[in-house]
C-alpha positions as CSV (number, residue, x, y, z in Angstrom):
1,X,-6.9,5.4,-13.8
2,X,-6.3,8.5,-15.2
3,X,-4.9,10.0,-18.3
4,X,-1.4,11.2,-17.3
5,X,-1.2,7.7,-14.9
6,X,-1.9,5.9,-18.2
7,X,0.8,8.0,-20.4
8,X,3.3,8.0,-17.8
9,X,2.8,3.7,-17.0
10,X,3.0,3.4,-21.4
11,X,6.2,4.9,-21.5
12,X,8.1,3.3,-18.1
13,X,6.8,0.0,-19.8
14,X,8.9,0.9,-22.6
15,X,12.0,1.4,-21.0
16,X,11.9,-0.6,-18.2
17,X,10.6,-4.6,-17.8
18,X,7.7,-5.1,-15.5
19,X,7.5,-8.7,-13.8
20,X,3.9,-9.3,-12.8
21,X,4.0,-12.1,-9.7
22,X,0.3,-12.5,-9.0
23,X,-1.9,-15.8,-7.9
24,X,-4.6,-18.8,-8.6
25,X,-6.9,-20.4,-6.1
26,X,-9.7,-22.6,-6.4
27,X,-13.5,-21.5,-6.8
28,X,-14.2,-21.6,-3.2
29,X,-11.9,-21.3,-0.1
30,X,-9.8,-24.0,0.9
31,X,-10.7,-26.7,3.8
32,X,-10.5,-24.9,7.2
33,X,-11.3,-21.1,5.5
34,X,-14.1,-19.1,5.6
35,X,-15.8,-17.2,2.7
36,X,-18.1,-14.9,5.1
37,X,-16.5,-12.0,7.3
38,X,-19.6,-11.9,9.8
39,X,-19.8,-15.7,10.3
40,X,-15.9,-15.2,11.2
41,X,-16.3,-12.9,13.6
42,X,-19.1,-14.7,15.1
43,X,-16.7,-17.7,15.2
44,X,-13.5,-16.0,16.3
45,X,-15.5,-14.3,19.4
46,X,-16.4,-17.3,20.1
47,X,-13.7,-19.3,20.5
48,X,-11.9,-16.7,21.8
49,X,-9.5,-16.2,18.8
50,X,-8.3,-13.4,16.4
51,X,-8.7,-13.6,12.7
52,X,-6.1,-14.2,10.1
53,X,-7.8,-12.4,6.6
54,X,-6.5,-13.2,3.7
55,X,-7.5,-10.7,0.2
56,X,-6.7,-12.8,-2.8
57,X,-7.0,-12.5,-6.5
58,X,-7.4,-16.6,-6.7
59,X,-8.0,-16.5,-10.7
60,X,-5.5,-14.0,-11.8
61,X,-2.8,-13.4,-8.4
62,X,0.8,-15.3,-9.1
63,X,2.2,-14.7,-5.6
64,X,-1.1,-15.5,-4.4
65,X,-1.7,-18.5,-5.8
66,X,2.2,-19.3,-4.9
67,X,1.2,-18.5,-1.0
68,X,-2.2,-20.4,-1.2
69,X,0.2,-23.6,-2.8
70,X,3.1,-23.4,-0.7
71,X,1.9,-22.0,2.8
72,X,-2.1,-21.5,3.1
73,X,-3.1,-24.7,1.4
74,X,-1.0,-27.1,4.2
75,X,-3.0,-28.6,7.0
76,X,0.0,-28.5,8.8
77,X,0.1,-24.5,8.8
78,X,-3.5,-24.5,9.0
79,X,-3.4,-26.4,12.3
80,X,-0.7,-24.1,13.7
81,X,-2.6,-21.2,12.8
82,X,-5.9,-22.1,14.1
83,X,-4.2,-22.4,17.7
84,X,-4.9,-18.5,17.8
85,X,-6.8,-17.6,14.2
86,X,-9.9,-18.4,12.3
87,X,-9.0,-18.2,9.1
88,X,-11.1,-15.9,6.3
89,X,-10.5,-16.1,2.4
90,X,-11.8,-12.7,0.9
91,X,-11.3,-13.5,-3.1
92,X,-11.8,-11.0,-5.8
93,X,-11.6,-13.3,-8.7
94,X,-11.7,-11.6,-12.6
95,X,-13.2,-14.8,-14.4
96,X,-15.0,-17.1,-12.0
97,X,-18.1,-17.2,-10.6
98,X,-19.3,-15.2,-7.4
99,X,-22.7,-14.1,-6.1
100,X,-23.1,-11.1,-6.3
101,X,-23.7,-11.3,-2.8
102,X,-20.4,-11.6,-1.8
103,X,-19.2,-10.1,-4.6
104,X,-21.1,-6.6,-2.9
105,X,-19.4,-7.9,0.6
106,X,-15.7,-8.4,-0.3
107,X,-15.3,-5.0,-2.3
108,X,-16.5,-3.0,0.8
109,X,-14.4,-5.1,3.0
110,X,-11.4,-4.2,0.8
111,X,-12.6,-0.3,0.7
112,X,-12.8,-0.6,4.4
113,X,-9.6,-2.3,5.0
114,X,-7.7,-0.1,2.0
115,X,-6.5,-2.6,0.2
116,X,-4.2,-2.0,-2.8
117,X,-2.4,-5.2,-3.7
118,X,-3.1,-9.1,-3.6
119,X,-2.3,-10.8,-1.9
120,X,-2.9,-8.7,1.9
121,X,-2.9,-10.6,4.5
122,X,-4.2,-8.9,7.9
123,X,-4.2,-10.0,11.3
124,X,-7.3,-8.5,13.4
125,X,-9.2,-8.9,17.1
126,X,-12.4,-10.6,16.7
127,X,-13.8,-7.6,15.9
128,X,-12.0,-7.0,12.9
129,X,-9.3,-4.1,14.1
130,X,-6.0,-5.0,12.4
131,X,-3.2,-5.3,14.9
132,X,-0.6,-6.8,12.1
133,X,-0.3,-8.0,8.6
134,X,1.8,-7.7,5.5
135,X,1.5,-7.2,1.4
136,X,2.7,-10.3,-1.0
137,X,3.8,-13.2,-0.9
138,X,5.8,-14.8,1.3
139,X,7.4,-18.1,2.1
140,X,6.3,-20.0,5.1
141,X,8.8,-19.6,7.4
142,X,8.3,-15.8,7.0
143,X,4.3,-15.9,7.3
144,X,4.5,-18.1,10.4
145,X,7.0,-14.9,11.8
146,X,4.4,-12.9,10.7
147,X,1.9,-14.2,12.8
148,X,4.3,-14.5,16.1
149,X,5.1,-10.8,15.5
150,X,1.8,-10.0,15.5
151,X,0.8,-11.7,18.1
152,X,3.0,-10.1,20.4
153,X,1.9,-6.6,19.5
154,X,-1.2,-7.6,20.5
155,X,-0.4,-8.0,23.3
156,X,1.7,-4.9,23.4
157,X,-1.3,-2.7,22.3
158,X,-3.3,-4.4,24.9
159,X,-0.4,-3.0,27.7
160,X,-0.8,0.1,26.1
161,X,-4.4,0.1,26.7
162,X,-4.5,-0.8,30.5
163,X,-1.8,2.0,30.8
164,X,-4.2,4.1,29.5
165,X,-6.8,3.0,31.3
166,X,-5.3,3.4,34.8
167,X,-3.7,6.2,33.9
168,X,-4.8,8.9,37.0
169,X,-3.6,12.4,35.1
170,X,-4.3,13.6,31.4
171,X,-0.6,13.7,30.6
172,X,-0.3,10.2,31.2
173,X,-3.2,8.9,29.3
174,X,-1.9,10.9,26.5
175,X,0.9,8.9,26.3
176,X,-0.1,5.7,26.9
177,X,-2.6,6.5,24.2
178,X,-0.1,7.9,21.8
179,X,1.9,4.2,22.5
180,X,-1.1,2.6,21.4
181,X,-1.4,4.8,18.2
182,X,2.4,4.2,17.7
183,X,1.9,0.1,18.2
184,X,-1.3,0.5,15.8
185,X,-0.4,-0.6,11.9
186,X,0.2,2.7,10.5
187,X,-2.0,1.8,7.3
188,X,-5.3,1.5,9.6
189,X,-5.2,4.0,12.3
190,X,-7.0,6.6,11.0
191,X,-9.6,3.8,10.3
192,X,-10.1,1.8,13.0
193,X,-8.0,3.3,15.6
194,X,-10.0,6.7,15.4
195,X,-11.7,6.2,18.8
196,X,-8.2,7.3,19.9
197,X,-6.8,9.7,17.8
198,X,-10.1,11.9,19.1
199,X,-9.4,10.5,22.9
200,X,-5.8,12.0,22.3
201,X,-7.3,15.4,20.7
202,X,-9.6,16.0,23.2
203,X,-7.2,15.4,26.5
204,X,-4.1,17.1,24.4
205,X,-5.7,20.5,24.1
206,X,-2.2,22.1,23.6
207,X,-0.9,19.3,21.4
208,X,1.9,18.6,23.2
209,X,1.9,15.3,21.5
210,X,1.7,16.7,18.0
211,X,-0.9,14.6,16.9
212,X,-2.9,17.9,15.8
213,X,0.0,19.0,14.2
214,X,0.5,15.8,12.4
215,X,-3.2,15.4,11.1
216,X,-3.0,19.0,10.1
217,X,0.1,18.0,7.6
218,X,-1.9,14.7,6.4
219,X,-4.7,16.5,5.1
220,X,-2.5,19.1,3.3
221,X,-0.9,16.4,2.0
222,X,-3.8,15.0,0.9
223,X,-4.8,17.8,-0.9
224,X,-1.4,18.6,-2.7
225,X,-1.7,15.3,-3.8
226,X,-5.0,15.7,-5.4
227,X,-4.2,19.1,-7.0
228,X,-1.4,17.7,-8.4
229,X,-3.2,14.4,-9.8
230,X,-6.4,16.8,-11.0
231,X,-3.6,19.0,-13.0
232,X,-2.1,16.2,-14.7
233,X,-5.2,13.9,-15.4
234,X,-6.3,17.6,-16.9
235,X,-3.2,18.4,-19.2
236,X,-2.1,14.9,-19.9
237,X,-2.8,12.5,-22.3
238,X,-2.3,9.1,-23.7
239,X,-1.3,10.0,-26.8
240,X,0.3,13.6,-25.9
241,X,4.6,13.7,-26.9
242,X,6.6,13.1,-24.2
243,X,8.1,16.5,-24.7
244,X,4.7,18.6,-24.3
245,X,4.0,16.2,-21.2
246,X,7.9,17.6,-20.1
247,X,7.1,21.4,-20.5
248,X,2.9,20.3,-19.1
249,X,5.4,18.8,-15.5
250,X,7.0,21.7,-15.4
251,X,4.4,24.4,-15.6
252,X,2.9,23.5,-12.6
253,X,3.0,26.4,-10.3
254,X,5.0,26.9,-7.5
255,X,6.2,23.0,-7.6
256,X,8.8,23.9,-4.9
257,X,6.6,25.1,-1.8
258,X,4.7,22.0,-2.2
259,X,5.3,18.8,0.1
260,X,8.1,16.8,-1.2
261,X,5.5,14.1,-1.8
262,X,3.7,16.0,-4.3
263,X,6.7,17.3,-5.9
264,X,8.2,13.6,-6.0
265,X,4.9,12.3,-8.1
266,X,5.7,15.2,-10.5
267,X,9.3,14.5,-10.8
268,X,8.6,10.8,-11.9
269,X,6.9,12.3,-14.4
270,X,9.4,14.7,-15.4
271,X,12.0,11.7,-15.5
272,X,10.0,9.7,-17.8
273,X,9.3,11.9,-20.1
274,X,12.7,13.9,-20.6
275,X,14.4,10.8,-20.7
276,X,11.9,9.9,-23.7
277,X,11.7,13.1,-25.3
278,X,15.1,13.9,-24.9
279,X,16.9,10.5,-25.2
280,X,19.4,11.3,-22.6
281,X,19.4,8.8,-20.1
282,X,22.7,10.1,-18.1
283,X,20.8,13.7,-17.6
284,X,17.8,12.0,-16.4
285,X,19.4,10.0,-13.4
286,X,19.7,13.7,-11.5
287,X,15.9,14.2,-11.5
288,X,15.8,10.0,-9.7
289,X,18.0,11.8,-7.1
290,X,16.1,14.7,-6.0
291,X,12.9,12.5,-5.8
292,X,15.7,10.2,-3.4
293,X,16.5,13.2,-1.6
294,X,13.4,14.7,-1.7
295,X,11.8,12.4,1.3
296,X,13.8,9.6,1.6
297,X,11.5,5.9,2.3
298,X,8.4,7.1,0.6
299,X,7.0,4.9,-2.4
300,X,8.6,7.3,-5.3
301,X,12.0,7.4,-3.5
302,X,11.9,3.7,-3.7
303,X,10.8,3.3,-7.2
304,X,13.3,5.9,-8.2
305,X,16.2,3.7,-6.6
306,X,14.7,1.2,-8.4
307,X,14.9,2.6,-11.9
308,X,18.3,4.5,-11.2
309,X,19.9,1.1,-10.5
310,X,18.3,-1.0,-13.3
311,X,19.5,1.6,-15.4
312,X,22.9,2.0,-14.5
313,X,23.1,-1.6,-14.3
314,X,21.8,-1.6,-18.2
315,X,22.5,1.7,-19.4
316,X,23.7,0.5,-22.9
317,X,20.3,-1.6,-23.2
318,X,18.1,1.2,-21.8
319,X,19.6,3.8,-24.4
320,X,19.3,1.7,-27.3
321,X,15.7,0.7,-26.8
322,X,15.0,4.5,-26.1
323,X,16.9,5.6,-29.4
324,X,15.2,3.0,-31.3
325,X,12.2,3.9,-29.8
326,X,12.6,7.5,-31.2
327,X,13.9,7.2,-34.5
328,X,10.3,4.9,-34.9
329,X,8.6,7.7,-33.7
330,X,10.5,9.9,-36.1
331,X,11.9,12.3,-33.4
């Protein structure tokens, strides 16, 4: 994590409570999971079935543990889910034992699969390609829609497919191929659905699909994003006031001809620290609404509806632990 990620999560956690819901498991996967990716693909091809993965922090997850307790852990939902799934544990435990082994195994399975948060639960061919999943926990009657909705875009993918494959001009493939990419969860495409973004590329050589167009703006993205990071893990600190970090946010050059993505991250940290440097909570709520604004649906725009209603739902609290937070500081 970097230095202005660290100053910026110190001073949120001082204004505003965070609930950790994480989860516990038992040293080795339940009766009716498997430990070893290969060994369930092997199985799944097999028997003909998909694969349900689960990615678990069994020692340290709450909502993981609360899944494994109340959904995962009940041969009755095991039974119902091994009609179509073999079912794969992946843990990534903080104080148990693991080979290292498996240890090695599971991180590049979560490198490959991009995971960011226990529990993530993915539902894939025998192969491994995702064609569903979710993040969290969940109770069962939810998990068990889960699965049914991923089962049936499955099976909506594998339309998309035969379209594509009986498709007689280039036009048409296109877009049977651009259904699949559409069916495709969004968070592994670029991963394992690559075969046919280049299929698309290669067929669309005028981009009337505007995949080009759209890969184009992801990797500019991507590099905002980065420059932005880069200058802040290079001018922020841990220990730097929160109205140096303010004056640091705003320096950044030409902040409005970036993405709004980019310019959201560096409004967060704009909000946090002239609400702490400046103690005004009211004249921080307008910077919440241009990240809103900004790109509406994105992670910051969420967080910042987040904080603007926890705020105005405890303004009185939230300025009195900011103003006591400043007179301790002596500002």
């Amino acid at each position: 994590m970097s230095k202005y990620s660290i100053a910026v999560i110190a001073m949120i956690k001082q204004i505003l409570p965070i609930v950790a819901v994480v989860c516990v498991a038992p040293c080795f996967a339940a009766e009716g999971w498997l430990t070893d990716m290969d060994a369930a693909k092997k199985e799944a091809a097999g028997q003909k079935k998909d694969l349900m993965i689960e990615f678990t922090g069994s020692d340290w997850c709450p909502p993981c543990m609360q899944l494994r307790a109340n959904v995962f852990s009940k041969p009755d939902f095991q039974k119902d889910a091994q009609k179509n799934f073999v079912l794969v544990e992946l843990d990534y435990p903080r104080g148990k034992e693991q080979s290292k082994e498996m240890k090695a195994a599971n991180d590049k399975l979560a490198r490959q699969y991009g995971v960011q948060a226990f529990p993530t639960i993915v539902f894939a061919d025998a192969s491994g390609k995702p064609f569903g999943g979710f993040v969290g926990g969940r109770p069962r009657e939810e998990v068990v829609k889960a699965m049914q909705e991923a089962l049936k875009n499955k099976e909506a993918l594998k339309a998309a497919k035969a379209n594509a494959a009986k498709a007689t001009t280039d036009e048409a493939k296109v877009a049977a191929l651009m259904e699949v990419l559409r069916l495709a969860p969004q968070n592994y495409v670029d991963i394992f659905y690559g075969d046919v973004k280049a299929e698309i590329k290669k067929l669309d050589k005028d981009d009337k699909s505007g995949l080009k167009a759209a890969d184009a703006k992801a990797d500019q993205l991507k590099k905002e994003k980065k420059e932005v990071q880069d200058y802040l893990a290079g001018k922020l600190t841990d220990k730097m006031p929160p109205a140096e970090a303010l004056k640091v946010v705003k320096a950044y050059p030409d902040r409005d001809k970036l993405l709004p993505e980019p310019q959201q991250e560096l409004l967060m940290v704009e909000f946090t620290s002239y609400m702490y440097s400046t103690g005004d909570v009211d004249g921080a709520l307008p910077i919440l609404d241009k990240v809103m604004k900004l790109a509406p649906g994105t992670e910051a725009s969420q967080r910042a509806s987040i904080f603007k209603s926890g705020i105005l739902a405890n303004k009185d609290r939230v300025k009195a632990r900011i103003e006591a937070m400043r007179k301790e500081q002596g500002k």
